[in-house]
C-alpha positions in Angstrom: 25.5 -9.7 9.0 27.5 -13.1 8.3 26.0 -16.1 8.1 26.3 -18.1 11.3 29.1 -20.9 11.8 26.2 -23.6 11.3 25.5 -22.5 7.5 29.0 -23.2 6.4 31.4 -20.8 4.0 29.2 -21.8 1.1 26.1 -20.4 2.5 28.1 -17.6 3.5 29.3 -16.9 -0.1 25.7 -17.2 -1.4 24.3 -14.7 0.9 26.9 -12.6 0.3 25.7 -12.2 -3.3 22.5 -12.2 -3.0 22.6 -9.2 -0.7 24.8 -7.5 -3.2 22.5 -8.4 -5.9 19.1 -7.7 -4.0 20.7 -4.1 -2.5 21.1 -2.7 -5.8 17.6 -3.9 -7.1 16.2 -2.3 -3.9 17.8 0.8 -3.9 17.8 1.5 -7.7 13.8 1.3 -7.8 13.6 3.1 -4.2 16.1 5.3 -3.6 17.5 5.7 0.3 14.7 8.0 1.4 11.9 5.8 0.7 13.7 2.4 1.8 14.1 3.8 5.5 10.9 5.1 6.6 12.5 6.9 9.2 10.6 4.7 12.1 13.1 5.7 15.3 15.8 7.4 15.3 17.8 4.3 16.2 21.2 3.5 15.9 20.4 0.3 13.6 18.2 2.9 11.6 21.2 5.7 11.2 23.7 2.6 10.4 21.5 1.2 7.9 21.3 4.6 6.3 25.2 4.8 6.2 25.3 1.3 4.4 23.0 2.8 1.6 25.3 5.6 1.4 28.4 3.2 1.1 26.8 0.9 -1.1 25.2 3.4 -3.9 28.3 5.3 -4.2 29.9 3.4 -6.3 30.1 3.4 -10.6 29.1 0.1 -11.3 25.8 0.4 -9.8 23.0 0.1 -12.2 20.1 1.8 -12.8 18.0 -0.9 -13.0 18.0 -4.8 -12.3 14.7 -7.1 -12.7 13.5 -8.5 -9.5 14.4 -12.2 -9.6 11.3 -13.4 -7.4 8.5 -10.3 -8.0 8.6 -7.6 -11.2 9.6 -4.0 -9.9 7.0 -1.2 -11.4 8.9 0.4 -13.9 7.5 3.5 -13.4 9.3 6.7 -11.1 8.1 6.8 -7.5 8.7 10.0 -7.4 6.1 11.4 -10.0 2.0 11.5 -10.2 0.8 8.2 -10.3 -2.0 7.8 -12.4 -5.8 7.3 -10.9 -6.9 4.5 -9.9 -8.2 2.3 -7.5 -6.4 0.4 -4.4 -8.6 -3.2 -4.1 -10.6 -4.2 -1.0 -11.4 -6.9 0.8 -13.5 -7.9 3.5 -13.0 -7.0 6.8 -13.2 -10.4 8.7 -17.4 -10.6 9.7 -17.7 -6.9 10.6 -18.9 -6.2 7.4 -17.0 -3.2 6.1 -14.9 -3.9 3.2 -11.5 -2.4 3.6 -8.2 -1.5 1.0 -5.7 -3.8 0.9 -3.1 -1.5 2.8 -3.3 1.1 5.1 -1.7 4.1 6.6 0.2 3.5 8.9 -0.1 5.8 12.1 3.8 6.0 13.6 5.2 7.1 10.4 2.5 9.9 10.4 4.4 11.4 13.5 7.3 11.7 11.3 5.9 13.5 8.4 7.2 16.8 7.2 4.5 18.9 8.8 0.3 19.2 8.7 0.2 19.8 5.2 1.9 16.6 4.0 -0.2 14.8 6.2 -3.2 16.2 4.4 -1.9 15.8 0.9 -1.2 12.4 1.5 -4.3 11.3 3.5 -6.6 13.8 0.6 -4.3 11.3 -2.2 -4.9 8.0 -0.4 -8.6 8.3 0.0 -8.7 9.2 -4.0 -7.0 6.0 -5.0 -9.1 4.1 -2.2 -7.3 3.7 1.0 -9.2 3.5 3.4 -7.6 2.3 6.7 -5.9 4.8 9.1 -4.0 3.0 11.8 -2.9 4.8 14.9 -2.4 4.8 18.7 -2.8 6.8 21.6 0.7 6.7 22.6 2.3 7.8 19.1 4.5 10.3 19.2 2.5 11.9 22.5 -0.7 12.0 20.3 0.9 13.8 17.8 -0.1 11.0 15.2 -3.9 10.9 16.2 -3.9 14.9 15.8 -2.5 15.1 12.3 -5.1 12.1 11.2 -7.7 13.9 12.5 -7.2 17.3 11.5 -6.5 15.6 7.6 -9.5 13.7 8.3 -11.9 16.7 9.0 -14.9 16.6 6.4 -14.0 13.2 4.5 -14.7 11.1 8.2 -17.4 9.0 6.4 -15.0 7.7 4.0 -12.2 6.2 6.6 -12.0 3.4 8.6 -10.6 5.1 11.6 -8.1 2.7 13.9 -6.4 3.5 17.2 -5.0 1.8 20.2 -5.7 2.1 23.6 -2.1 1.8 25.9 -3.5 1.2 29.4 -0.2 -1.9 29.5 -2.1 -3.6 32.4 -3.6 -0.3 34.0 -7.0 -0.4 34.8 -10.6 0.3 33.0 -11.2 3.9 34.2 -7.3 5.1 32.5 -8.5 3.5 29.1 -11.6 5.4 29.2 -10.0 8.4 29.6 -7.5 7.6 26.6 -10.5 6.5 24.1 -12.2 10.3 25.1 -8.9 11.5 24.6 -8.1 9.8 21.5 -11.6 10.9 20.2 -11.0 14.3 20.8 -7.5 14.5 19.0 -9.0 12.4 15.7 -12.2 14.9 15.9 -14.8 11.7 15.7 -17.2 10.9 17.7 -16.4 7.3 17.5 -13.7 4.9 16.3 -14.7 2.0 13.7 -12.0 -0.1 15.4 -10.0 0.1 19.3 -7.2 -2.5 19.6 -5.4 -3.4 22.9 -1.9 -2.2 21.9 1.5 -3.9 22.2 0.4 -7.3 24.1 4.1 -8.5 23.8 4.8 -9.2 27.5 3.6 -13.1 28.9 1.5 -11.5 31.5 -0.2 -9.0 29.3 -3.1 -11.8 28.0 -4.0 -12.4 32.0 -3.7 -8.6 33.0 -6.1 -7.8 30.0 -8.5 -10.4 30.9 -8.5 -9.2 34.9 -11.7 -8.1 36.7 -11.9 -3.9 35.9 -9.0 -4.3 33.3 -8.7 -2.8 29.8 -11.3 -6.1 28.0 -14.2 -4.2 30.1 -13.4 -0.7 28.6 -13.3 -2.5 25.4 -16.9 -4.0 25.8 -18.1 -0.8 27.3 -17.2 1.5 24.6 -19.1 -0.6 22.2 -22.1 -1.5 24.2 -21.6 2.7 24.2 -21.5 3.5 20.5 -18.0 4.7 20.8 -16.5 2.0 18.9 -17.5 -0.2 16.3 -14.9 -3.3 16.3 -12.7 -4.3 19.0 -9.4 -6.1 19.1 -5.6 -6.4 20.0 -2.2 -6.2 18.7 1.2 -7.1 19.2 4.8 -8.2 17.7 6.7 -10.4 20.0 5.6 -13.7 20.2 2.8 -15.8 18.7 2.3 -17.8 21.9 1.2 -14.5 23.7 -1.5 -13.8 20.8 -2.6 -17.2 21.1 -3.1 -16.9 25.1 -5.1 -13.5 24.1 -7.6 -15.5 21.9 -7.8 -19.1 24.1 -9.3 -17.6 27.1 -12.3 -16.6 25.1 -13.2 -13.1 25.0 -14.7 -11.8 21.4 -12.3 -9.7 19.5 -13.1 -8.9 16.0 -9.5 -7.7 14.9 -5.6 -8.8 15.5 -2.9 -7.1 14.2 0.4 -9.0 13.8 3.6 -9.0 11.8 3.4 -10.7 8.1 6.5 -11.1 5.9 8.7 -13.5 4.3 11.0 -13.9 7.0 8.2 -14.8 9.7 7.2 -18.3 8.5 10.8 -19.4 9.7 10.8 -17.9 12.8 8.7 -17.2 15.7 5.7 -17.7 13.1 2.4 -15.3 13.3 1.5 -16.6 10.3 1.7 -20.4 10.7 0.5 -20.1 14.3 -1.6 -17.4 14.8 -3.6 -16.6 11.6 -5.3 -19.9 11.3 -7.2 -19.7 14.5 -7.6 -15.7 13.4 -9.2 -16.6 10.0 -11.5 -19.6 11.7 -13.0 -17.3 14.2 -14.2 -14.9 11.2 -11.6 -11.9 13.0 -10.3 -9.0 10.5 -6.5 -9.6 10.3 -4.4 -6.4 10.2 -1.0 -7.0 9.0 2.1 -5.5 9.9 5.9 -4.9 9.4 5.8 -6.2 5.9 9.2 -4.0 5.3 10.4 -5.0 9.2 9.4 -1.8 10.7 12.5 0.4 9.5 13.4 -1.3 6.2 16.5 -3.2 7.6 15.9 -5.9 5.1 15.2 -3.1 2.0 18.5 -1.3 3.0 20.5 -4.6 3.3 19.3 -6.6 -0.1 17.4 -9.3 1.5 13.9 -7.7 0.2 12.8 -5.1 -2.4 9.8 -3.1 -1.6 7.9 -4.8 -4.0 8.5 -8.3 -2.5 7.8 -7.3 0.9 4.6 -5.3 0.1 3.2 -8.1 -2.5 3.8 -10.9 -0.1 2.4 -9.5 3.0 -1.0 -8.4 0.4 -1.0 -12.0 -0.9 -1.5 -14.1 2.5 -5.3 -15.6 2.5 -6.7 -14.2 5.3 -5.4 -10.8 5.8 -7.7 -8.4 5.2 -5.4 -5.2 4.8 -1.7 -4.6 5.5 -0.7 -1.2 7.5 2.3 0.0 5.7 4.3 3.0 7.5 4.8 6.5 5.2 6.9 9.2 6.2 6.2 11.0 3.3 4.5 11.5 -0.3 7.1 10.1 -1.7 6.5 6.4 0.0 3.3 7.2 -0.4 3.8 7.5 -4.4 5.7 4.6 -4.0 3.4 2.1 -2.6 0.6 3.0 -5.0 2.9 2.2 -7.8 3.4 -1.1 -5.9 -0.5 -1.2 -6.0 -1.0 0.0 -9.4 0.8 -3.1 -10.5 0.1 -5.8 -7.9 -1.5 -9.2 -8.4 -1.3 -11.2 -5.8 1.3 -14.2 -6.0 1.2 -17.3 -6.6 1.7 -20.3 -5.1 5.3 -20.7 -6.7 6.4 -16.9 -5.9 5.2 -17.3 -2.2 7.5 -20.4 -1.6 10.0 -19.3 -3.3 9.6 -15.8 -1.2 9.1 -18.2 2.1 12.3 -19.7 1.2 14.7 -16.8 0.5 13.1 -15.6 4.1 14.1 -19.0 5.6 17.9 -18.6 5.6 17.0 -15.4 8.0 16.1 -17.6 10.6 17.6 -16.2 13.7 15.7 -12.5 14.3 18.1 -10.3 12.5 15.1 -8.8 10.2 12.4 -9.4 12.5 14.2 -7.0 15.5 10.7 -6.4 17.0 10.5 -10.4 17.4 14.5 -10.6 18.8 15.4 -6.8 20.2 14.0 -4.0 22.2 13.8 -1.8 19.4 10.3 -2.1 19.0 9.2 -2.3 22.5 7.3 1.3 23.3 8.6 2.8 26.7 5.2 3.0 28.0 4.9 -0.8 28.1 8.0 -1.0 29.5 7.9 1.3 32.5 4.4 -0.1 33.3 6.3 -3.7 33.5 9.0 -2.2 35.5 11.8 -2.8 32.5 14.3 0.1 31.7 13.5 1.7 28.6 16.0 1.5 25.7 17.6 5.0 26.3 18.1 4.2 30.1 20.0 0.9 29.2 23.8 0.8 28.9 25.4 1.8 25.6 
């Protein structure tokens, strides 16, 4: 994508090179497979695929380039990363102490078959992950079944996370989901229950409504069902801020963190301040933009996106999607190496993210490509697929 009108040819040129620059870095340490973590199969998704295909093809692509902003692991993604273990941190005032990434659940929909999913949740929980995202509308509830069925006999050592997707239906419906969700992670409670996708302006006064889906939330922990209780969402920080202002006492948030957010629509500058002073756990999100547009198309490498999101005081662990053991493999390499950055690399990461201002990495922020069709239908909007091409 060109620069806009506004930013001049000499931006443009700039840009230009440092997505050349940053592709190759990206895609040398990577490889197309584990850039694109196969989210949805979305036409932004298959065309950034192509331009990996285009731009790796040719001969003067090398093998390696030094990261200009964050050192790359030198090591191969691909092979057995050596033991150790991923840090933890707090978990706002609940007082678990969680890893500093997580699982992500969507991703786990997408996963080979049952037996990856099991080497890859038996691998994480040896090098210390500890925090299994998930929701009850992923993939049809596929995602909740493979977590649980990898889960079954090493329960105690996970925090377990799902989401209930009521969209503004009532109490009774989100009942019925958290016994269902239950069932298909074979637990007998959750450790955290998140509202999930508050994205729409009306979603902060439906959840607060008399019988609506804040008195199932109560209920199942007055009930010993769930632990921790919270909400999540990706659209807009105004509608998380409306979710916390009327004054009901979450103990989580989930929200996108990455370089590109401080300049637009920020969850960051906005939201995570009023998170951190009310003692909530702060799940980060989207660190990689959801599919990887920004690995695929130079702006990021994996390494930048994974250390920034991990370096933000006040996030207590950031959910990173895997589609297989080789992203898997990946991250911990990221891990093996990471420290977080300092106050020089995160401007200068903040910066480079700044001349992305206008959505074009942060497509669950500016698109419908995030937007589940659940939430959709119960706000009366078409789903993507029944749109016009």
């Amino acid at each position: 994508m060109m620069a806009s009108d506004d930013n001049g040819a000499e931006t443009a040129g700039k840009l230009a090179e440092l997505t050349r620059r940053r592709f190759l870095q990206g895609a040398a340490v990577t490889g197309a497979s584990a850039v694109l973590p196969g989210a949805a199969s979305t036409v932004a998704a298959s065309s950034a695929e192509k331009d990996t295909q285009a731009a790796t093809s040719g001969s003067d692509s090398p093998s390696h380039l030094p990261n200009p902003i964050v050192p790359n692991p030198q090591a191969s993604y691909g092979g057995v990363t050596p033991s150790f273990q991923v840090p933890k941190r707090p978990m706002g005032k609940t007082g678990l102490e969680v890893s500093i990434i997580g699982l992500g659940g969507y991703h786990i929909g997408t996963v080979a078959g049952q037996q990856e999913v099991n080497d890859m949740v038996a691998k994480a929980l040896d090098h210390g992950i500890n925090f299994f995202d998930n929701a009850w509308e992923y993939h049809g509830g596929l995602s909740e079944e493979r977590v649980g069925s990898a889960l079954k006999g090493k329960r105690d050592q996970a925090i377990v996370m799902t989401k209930v997707c009521t969209h503004g239906r009532k109490k009774d419906l989100a009942m019925r989901m958290l016994e269902e969700s239950l069932t298909r992670l074979q637990t007998d409670h959750l450790d955290v229950w998140q509202v999930h996708e508050v994205i729409y302006y009306n979603d902060p006064e439906r959840a607060y409504e008399q019988d609506g889906v804040l008195e199932a939330l109560t209920a199942a922990k007055q009930q010993g069902k769930v632990r921790f209780i919270g909400f999540t969402g990706h659209k807009n920080p105004s509608i998380h801020l409306d979710m916390l202002n009327r004054g009901f006492p979450f103990d989580t948030v989930q929200m996108p963190i990455n370089p590109f957010d401080p300049a637009f629509r920020s969850f960051e500058r906005n939201v995570l301040p009023v998170a951190v002073q009310k003692g909530m756990a702060v799940f980060s999100m989207k660190s990689m933009s959801g599919s990887g547009e920004p690995i695929v198309h130079g702006a990021l490498t994996p390494t930048e996106a994974l250390s920034y999101a991990m370096s933000v005081p006040g996030v207590s662990t950031t959910i990173s999607g895997m589609d297989s053991m080789a992203v898997l493999n990946q991250n911990l390499e990221i891990l093996r190496n990471f420290k977080p950055l300092d106050e020089k690399q995160m401007s200068d990461l903040r910066e480079h993210g700044r001349q992305f201002n206008d959505g074009r990495y942060e497509l669950f922020k500016s698109t419908l490509k995030y937007d589940g069709d659940v939430g959709r239908e119960q706000h009366q909007f078409p789903t993507p697929a029944e749109l016009p091409a």
